[in-house]
KEKE-3310 file (N, C-alpha, C; in steps of 0.2 Angstrom, whole numbers, plus 5000, padded with zeros to 4 digits):
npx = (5449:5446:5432:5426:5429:5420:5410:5406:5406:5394:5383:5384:5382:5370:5364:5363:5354:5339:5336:5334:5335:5347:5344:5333:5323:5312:5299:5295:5278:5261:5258:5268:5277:5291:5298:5299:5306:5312:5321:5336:5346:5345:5350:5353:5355:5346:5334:5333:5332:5321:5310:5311:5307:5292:5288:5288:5277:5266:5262:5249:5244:5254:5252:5237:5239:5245:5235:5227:5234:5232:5218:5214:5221:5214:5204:5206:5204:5207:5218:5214:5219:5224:5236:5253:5262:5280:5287:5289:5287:5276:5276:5280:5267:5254:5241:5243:5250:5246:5240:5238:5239:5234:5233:5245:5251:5270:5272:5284:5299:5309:5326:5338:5354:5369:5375:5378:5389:5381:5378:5378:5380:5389:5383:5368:5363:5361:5368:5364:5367:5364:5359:5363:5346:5327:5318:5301:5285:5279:5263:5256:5241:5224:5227:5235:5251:5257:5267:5272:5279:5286:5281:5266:5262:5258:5267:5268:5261:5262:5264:5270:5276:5270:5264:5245:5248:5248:5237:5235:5237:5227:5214:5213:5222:5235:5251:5264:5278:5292:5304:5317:5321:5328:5332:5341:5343:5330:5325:5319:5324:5319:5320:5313:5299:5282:5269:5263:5257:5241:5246:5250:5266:5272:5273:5283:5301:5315:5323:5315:5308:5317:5320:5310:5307:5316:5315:5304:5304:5313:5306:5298:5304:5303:5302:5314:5315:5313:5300:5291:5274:5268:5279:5285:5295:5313:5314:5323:5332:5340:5359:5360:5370:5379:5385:5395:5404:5416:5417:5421:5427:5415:5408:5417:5414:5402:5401:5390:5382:5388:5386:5385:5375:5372:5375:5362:5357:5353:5340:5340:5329:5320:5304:5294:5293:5283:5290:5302:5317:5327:5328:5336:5349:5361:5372:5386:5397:5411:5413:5415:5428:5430:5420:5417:5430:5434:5442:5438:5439:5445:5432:5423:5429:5431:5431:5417:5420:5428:5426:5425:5423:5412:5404:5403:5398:5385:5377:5380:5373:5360:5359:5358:5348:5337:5339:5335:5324:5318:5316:5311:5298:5295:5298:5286:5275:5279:5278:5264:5258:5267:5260:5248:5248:5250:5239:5230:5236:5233:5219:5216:5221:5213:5201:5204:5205:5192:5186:5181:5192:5196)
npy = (5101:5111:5114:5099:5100:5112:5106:5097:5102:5110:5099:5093:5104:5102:5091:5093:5105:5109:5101:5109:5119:5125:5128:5136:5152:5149:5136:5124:5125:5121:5119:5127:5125:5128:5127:5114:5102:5085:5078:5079:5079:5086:5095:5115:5116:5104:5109:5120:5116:5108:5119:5127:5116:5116:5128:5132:5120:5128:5139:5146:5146:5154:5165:5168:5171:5182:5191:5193:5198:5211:5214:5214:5225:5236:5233:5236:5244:5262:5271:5283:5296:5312:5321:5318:5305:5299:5282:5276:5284:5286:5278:5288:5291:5285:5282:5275:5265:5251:5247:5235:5224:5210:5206:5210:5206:5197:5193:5196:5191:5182:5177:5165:5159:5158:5146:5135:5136:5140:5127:5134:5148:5157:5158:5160:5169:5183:5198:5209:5222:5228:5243:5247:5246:5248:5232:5234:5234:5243:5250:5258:5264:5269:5283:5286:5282:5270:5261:5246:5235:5217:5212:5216:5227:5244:5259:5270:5284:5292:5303:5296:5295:5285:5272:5275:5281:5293:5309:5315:5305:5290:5283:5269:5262:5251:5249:5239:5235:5229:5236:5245:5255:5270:5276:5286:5295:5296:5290:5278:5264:5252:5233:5225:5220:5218:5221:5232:5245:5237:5227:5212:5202:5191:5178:5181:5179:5182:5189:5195:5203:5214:5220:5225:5232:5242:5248:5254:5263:5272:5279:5287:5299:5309:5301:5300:5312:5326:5330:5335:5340:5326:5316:5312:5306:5301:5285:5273:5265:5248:5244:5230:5216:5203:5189:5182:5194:5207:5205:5210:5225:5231:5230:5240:5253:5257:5267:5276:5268:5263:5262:5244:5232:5220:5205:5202:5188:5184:5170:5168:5166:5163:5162:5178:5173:5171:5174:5159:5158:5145:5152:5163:5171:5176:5184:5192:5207:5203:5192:5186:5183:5174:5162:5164:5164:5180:5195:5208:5225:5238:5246:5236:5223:5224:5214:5208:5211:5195:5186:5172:5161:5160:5150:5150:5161:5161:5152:5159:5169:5166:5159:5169:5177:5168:5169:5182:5181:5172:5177:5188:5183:5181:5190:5198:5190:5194:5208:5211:5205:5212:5225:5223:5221:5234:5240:5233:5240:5254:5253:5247:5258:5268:5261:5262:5275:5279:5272:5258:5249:5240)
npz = (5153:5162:5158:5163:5176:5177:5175:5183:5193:5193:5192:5205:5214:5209:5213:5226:5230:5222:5208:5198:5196:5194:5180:5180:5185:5191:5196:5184:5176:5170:5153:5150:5136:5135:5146:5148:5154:5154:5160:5170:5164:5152:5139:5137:5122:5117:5121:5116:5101:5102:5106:5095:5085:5091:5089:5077:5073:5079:5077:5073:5085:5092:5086:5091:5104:5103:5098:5107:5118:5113:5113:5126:5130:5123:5129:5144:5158:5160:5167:5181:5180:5174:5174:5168:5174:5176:5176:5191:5198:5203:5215:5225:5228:5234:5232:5220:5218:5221:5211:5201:5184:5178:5167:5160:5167:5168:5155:5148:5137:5145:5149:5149:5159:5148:5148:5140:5125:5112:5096:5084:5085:5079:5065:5070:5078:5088:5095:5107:5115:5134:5144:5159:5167:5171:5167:5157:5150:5138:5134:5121:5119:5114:5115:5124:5132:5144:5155:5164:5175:5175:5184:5181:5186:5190:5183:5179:5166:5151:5136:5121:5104:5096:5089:5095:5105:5110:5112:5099:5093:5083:5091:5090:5086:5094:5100:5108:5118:5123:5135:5141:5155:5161:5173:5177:5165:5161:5150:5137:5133:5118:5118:5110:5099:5101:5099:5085:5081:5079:5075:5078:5083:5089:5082:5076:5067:5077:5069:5058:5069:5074:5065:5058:5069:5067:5056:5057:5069:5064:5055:5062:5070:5079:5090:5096:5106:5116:5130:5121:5114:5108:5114:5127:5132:5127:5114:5113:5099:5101:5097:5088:5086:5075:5079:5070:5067:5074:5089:5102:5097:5094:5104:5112:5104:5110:5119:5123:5130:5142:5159:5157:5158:5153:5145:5129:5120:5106:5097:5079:5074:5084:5091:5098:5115:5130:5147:5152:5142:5132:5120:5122:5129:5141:5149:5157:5154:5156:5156:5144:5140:5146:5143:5131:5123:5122:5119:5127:5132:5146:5151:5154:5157:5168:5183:5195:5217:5222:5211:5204:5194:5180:5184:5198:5198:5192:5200:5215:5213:5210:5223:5230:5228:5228:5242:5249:5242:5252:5263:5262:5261:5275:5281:5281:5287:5300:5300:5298:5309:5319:5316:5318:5334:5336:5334:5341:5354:5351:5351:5365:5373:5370:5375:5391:5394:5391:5403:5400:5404:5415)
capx = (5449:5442:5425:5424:5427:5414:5401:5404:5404:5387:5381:5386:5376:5361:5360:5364:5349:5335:5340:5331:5338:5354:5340:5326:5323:5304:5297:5290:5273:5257:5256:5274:5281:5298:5300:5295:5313:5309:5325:5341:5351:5343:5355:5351:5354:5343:5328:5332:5330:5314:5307:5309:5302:5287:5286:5286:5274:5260:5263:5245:5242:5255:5245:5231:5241:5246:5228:5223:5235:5231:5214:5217:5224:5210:5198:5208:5204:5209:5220:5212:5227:5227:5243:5259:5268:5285:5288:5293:5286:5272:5279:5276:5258:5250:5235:5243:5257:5245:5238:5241:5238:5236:5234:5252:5258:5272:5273:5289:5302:5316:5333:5342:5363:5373:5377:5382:5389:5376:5383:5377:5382:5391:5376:5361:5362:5363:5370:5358:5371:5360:5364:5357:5340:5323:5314:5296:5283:5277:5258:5252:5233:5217:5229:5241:5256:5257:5272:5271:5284:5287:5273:5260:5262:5258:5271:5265:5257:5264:5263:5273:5277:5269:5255:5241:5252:5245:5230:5233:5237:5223:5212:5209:5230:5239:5257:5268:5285:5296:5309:5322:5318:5335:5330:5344:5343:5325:5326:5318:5329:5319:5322:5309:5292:5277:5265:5265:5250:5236:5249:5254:5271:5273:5274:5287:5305:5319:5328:5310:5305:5321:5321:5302:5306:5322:5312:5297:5307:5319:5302:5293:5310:5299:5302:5321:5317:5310:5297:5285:5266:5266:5283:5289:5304:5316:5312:5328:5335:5348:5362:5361:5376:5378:5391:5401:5408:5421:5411:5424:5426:5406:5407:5420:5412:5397:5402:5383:5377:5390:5387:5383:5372:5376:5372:5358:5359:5344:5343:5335:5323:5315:5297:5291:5289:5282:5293:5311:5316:5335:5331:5339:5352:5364:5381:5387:5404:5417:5412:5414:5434:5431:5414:5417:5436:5435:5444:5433:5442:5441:5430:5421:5432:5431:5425:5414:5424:5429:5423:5430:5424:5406:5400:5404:5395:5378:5376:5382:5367:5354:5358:5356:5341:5330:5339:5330:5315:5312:5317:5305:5291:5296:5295:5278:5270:5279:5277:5257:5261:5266:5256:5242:5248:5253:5233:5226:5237:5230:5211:5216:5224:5204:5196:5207:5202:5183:5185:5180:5195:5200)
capy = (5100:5117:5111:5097:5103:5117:5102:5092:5107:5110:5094:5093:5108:5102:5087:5096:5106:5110:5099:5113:5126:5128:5130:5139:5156:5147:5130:5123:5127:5118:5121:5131:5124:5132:5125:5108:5097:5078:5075:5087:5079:5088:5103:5121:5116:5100:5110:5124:5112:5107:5124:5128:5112:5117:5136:5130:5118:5129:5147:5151:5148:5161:5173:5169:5174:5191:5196:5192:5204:5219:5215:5215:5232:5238:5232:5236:5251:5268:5272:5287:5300:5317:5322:5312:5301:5295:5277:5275:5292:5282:5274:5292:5292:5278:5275:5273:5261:5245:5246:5229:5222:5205:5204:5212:5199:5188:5193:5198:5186:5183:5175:5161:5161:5154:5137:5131:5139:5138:5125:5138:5153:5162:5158:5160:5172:5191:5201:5216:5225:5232:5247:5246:5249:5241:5231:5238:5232:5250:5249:5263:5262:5274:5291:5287:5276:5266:5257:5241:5230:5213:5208:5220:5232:5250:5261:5277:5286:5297:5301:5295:5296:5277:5272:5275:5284:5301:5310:5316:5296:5288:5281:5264:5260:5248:5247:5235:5235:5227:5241:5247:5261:5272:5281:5294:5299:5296:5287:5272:5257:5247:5230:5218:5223:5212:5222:5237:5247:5231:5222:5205:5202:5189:5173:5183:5175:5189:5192:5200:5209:5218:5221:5228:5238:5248:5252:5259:5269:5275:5282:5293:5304:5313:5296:5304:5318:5324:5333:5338:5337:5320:5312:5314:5303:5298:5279:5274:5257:5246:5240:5223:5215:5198:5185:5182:5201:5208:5207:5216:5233:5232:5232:5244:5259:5258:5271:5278:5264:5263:5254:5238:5227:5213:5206:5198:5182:5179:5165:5172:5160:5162:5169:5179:5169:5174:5167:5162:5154:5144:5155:5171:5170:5181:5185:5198:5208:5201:5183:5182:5180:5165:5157:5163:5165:5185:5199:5212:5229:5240:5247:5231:5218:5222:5208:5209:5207:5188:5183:5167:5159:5162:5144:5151:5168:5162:5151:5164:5176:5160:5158:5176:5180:5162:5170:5188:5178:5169:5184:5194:5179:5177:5196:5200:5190:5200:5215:5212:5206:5222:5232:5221:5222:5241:5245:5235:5243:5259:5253:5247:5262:5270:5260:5264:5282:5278:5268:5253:5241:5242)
capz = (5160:5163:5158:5165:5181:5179:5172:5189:5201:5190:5194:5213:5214:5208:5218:5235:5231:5219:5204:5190:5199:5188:5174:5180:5192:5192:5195:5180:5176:5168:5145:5149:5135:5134:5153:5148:5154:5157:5164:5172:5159:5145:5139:5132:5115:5116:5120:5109:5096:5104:5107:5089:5083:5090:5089:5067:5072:5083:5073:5073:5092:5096:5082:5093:5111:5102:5098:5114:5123:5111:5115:5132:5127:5121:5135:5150:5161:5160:5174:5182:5178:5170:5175:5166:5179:5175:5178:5198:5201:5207:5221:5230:5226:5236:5229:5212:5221:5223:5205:5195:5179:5176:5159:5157:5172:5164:5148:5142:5137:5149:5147:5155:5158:5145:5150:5134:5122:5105:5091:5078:5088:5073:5060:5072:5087:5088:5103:5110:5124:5138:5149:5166:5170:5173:5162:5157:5145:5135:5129:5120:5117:5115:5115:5130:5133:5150:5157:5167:5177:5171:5186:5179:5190:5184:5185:5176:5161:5149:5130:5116:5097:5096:5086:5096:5112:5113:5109:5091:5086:5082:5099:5088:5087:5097:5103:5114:5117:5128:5134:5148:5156:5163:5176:5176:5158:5158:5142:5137:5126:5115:5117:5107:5098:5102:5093:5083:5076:5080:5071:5083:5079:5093:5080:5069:5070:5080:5063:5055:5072:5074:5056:5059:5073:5065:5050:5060:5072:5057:5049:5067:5071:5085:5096:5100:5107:5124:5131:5118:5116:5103:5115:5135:5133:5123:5115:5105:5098:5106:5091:5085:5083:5074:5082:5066:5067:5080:5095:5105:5093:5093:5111:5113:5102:5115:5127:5126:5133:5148:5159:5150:5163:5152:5134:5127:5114:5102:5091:5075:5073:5088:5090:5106:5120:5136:5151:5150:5136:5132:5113:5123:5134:5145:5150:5159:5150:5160:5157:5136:5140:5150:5140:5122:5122:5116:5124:5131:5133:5150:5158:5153:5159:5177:5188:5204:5220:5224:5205:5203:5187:5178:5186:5205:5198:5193:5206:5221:5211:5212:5228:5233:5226:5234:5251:5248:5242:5257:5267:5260:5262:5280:5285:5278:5292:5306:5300:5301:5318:5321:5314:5323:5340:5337:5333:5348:5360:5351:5353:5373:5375:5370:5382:5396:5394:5393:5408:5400:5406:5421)
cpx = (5445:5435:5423:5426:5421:5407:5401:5403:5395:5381:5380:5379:5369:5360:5360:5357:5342:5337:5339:5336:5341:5350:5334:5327:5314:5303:5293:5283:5268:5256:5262:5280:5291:5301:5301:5303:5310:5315:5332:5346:5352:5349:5348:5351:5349:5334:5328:5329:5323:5310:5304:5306:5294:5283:5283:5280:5266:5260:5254:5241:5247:5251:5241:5231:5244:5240:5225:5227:5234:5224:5212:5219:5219:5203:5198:5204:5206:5212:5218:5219:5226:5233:5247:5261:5273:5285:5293:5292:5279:5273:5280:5271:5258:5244:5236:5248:5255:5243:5241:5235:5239:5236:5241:5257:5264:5272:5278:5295:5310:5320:5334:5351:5363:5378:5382:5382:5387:5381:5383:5379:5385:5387:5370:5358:5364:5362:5365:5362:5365:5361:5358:5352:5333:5318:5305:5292:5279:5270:5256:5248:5229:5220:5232:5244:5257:5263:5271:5277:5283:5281:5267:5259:5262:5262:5270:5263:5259:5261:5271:5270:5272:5264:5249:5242:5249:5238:5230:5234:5230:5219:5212:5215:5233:5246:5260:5273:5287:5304:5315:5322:5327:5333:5333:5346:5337:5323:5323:5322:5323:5322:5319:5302:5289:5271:5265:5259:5244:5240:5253:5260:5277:5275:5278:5297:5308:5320:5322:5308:5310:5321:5313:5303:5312:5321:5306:5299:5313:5312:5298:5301:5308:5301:5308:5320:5312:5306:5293:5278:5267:5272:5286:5295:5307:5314:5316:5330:5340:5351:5361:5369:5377:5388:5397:5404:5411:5417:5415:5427:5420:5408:5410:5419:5404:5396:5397:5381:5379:5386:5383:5380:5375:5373:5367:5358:5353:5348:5336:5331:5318:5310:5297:5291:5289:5285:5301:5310:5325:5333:5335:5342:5356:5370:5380:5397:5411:5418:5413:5421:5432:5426:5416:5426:5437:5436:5442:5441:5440:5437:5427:5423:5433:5426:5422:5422:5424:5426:5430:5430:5416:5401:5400:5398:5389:5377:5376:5375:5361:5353:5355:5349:5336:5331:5336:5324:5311:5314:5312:5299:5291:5296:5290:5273:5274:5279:5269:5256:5261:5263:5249:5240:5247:5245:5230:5228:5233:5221:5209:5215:5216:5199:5196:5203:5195:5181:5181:5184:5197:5206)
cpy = (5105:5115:5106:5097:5109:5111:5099:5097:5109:5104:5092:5097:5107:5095:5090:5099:5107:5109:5103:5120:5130:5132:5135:5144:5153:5141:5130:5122:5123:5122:5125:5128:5125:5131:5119:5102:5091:5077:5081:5086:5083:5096:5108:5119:5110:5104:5118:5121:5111:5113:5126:5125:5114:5122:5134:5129:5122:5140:5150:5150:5152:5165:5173:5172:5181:5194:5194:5198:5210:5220:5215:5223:5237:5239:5232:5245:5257:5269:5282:5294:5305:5318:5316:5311:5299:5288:5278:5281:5290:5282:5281:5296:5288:5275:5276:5266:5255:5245:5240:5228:5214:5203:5206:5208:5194:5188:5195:5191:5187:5178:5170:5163:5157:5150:5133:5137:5136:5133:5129:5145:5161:5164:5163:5163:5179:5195:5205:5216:5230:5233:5245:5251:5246:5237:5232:5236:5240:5248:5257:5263:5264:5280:5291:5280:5274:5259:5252:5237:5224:5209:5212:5225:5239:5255:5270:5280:5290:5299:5299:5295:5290:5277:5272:5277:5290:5302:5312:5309:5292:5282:5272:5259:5258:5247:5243:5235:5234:5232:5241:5252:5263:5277:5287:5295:5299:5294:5281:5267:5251:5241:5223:5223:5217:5212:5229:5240:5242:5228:5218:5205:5198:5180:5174:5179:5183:5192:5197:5205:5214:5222:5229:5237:5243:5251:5257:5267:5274:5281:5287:5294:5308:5309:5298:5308:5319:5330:5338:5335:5329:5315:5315:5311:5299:5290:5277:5264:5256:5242:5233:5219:5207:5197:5183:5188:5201:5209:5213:5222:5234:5236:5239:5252:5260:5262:5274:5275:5262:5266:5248:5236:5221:5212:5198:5194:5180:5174:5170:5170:5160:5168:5172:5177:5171:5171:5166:5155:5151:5149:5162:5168:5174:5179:5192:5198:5203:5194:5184:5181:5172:5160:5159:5166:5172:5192:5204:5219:5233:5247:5238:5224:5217:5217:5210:5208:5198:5184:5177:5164:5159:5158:5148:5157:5165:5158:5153:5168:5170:5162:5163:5177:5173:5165:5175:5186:5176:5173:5188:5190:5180:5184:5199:5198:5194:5205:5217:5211:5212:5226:5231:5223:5232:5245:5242:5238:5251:5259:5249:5252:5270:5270:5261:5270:5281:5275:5261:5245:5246:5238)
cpz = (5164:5165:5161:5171:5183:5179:5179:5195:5197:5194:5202:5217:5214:5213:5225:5235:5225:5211:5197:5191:5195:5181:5173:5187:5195:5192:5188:5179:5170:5160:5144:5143:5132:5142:5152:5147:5158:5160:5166:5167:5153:5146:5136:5123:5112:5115:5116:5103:5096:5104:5100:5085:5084:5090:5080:5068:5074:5080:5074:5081:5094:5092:5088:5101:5108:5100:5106:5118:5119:5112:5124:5133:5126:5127:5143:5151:5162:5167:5175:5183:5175:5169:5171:5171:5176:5179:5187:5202:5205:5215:5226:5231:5228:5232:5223:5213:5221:5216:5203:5191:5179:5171:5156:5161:5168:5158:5144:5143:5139:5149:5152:5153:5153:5148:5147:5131:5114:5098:5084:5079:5083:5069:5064:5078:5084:5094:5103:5117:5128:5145:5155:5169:5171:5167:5163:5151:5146:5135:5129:5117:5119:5119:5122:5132:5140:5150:5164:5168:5174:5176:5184:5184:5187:5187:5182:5167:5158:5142:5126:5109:5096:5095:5094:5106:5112:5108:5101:5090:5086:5088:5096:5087:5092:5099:5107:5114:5124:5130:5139:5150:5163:5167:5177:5172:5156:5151:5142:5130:5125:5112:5111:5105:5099:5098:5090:5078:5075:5078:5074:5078:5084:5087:5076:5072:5072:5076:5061:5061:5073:5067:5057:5064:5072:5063:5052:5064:5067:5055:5054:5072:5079:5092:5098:5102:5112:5125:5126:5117:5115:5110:5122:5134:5128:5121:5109:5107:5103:5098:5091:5084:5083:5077:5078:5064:5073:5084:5100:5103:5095:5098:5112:5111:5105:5121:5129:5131:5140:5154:5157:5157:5161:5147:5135:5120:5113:5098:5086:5073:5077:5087:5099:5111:5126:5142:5149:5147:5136:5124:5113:5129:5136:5150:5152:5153:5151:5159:5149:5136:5141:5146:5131:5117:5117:5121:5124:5134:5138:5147:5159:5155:5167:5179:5195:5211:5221:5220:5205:5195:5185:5181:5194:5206:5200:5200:5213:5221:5211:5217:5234:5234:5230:5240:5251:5247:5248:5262:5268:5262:5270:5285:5285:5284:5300:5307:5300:5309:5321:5323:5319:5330:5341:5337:5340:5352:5359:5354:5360:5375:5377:5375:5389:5397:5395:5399:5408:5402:5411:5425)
residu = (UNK:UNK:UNK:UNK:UNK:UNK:UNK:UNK:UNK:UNK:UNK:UNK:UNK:UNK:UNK:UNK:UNK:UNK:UNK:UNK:UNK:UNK:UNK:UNK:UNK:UNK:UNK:UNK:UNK:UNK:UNK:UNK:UNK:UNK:UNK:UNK:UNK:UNK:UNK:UNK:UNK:UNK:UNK:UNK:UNK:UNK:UNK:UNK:UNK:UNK:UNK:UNK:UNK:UNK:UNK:UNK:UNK:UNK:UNK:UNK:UNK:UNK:UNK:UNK:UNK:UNK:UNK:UNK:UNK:UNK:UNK:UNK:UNK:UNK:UNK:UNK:UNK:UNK:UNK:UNK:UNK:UNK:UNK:UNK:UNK:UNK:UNK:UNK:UNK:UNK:UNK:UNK:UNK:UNK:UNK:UNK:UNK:UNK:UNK:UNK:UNK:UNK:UNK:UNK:UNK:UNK:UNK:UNK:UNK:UNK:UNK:UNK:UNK:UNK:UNK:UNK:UNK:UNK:UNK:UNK:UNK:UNK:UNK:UNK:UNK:UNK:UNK:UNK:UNK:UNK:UNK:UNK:UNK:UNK:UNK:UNK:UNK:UNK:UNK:UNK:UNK:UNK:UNK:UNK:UNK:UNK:UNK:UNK:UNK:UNK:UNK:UNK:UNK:UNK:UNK:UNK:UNK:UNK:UNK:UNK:UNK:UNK:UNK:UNK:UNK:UNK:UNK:UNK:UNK:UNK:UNK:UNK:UNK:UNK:UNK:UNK:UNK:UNK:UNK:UNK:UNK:UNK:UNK:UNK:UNK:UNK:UNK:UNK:UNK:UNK:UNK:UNK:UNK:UNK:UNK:UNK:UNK:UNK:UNK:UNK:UNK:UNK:UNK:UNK:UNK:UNK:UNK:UNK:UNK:UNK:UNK:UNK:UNK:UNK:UNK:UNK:UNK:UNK:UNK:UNK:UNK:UNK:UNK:UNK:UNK:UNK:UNK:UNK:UNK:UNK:UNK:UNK:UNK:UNK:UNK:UNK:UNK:UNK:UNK:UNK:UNK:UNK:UNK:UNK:UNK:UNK:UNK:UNK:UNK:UNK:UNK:UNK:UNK:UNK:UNK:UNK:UNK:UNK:UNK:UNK:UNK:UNK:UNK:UNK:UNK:UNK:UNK:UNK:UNK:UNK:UNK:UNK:UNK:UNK:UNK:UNK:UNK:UNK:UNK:UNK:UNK:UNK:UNK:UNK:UNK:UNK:UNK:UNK:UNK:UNK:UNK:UNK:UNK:UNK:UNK:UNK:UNK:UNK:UNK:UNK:UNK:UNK:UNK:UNK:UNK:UNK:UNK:UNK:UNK:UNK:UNK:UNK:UNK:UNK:UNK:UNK:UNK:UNK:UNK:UNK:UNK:UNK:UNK:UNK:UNK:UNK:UNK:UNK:UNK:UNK:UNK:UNK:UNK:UNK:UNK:UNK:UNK:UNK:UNK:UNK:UNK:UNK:UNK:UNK:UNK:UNK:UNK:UNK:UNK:UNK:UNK:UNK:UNK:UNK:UNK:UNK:UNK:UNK)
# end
């Protein structure tokens, strides 16, 4: 009865307003296929199915979208920088503040809620718990590593351990990594590899890249540890943990990583995909009582105030984020306004004096 009161308040929802809504933080988009729903009926698990059908099918058109972004890599710009920046450290440096990237725009692969819970769930999914901080595509390429928001925005320059991150590694060396960057530990948690040493690794399924990226970072020990020439910041794994083991001990011997922001679910089949995908999904701690019947010990168990049931959540947190959306869209033009009115009274204010207006 639970359920199908959560499926009709689901439903109710979507026709009052924006009928994708429930599925998407983005309109659907032209060759997006991992957006690509003919109808609102379609579940998660349906286009799961479909996603993977055709990720088998088209393997060597994503190979051909991971050389494209390492060369991209290769043939971008040097941001004019001696000095190391930390990520964010920008943001009190103006003319480093409007830098974007468009070729890093849009590139890392982002989550939808868990809606449904997966029919293969125990078999075919692996947790990744992650603490709270910003997500951040790494590239480290021609002997300095550079950190980018998820809209390509530059956020700063450092070195790193990572093929081709500082000046002793090899200038000819490509890295990418998709990370979380902790701003008061100054740490960075890798989340996904994308490429590793020229090596694309965008058409590979989850189960090989995590695999890939345990064994690399297991073998350069230097990437722990902070502040030296070859490494500024720490750049460490995030555990893995398969759905058929104890989730809640997993969880509960995590106290580094407190506070959890919320957990990520691969399916291990999936490859890369740029965009939000139903192959990765997300739950916050508090919700795998209520969505995968599994009891969560505190701190972890606290809920927000006036959390009512996981359905009430996401849709509260939609809702939120479109009214900040248009918020921010809708104060942009008054603040030119402003700014306009406030220079000509300056450049009346000029002519008065010269005695040109009278």
């Amino acid at each position: 009865m639970t359920t199908e009161a959560k499926d009709n308040l689901i439903c109710i929802h979507e026709k009052e307003n924006n009928p994708r809504a429930i599925f998407y933080k983005k309109p659907i988009k032209k060759d997006n296929y991992n957006l690509d729903v003919d109808n609102i009926d379609t579940s998660q698990e349906i286009r799961r199915r479909r996603l993977l059908q055709f990720q088998k099918k088209c393997r060597d058109i994503t190979f051909n979208v991971g050389r494209g972004i390492l060369e991209e890599a290769f043939n971008s710009e040097e941001v004019e920088c001696e000095e190391e920046l930390e990520p964010d450290q920008t943001n009190e440096k103006k003319y480093y503040s409007s830098k974007r990237c468009k070729h890093y725009a849009n590139q890392l692969m982002m989550s939808e809620w868990m809606l449904e819970v997966p029919q293969d769930l125990l078999e075919k999914w692996v947790i990744v718990p992650c603490p709270q901080g910003k997500r951040t595509l790494v590239v480290a390429c021609k002997g300095a590593t550079q950190a980018y928001n998820k809209r390509g925005k530059w956020l700063g320059k450092f070195h790193s351990a990572l093929p081709g991150g500082n000046p002793s590694e090899h200038k000819s060396n490509c890295t990418i990594l998709d990370c979380l960057w902790i701003k008061q530990q100054k740490t960075y948690y890798i989340l996904d590899v994308i490429a590793w040493s020229n090596q694309s690794l965008i058409n590979c399924d989850t189960e090989f890249r995590f695999f890939w990226l345990r064994s690399k970072l297991q073998e350069i020990v230097e990437l722990q540890e902070r502040n030296t020439y070859r490494n500024s910041y720490p750049m460490l794994s995030l555990p893995n943990i398969s759905c058929d083991t104890d989730i809640s001990l997993a969880l509960a011997n995590l106290t580094d990583l407190y506070p959890l922001d919320g957990l990520l679910f691969y399916h291990r089949d999936g490859q890369y995909t740029k965009g939000r995908t139903p192959l990765v999904t997300w739950l916050k701690p508090f919700m795998l009582p209520e969505v995968l019947g599994i009891y969560i010990s505190p701190p972890l168990d606290e809920q927000p105030d006036g959390y009512t049931d996981f359905v009430h959540y996401i849709l509260n947190s939609k809702t939120k984020k479109r009214k900040e959306k248009s918020e921010s869209q809708v104060s942009l033009p008054t603040l030119f306004k402003h700014m306009l009115n406030k220079h000509l009274n300056i450049i009346y204010s000029f002519l008065l004096i010269d005695g040109y207006c009278r």
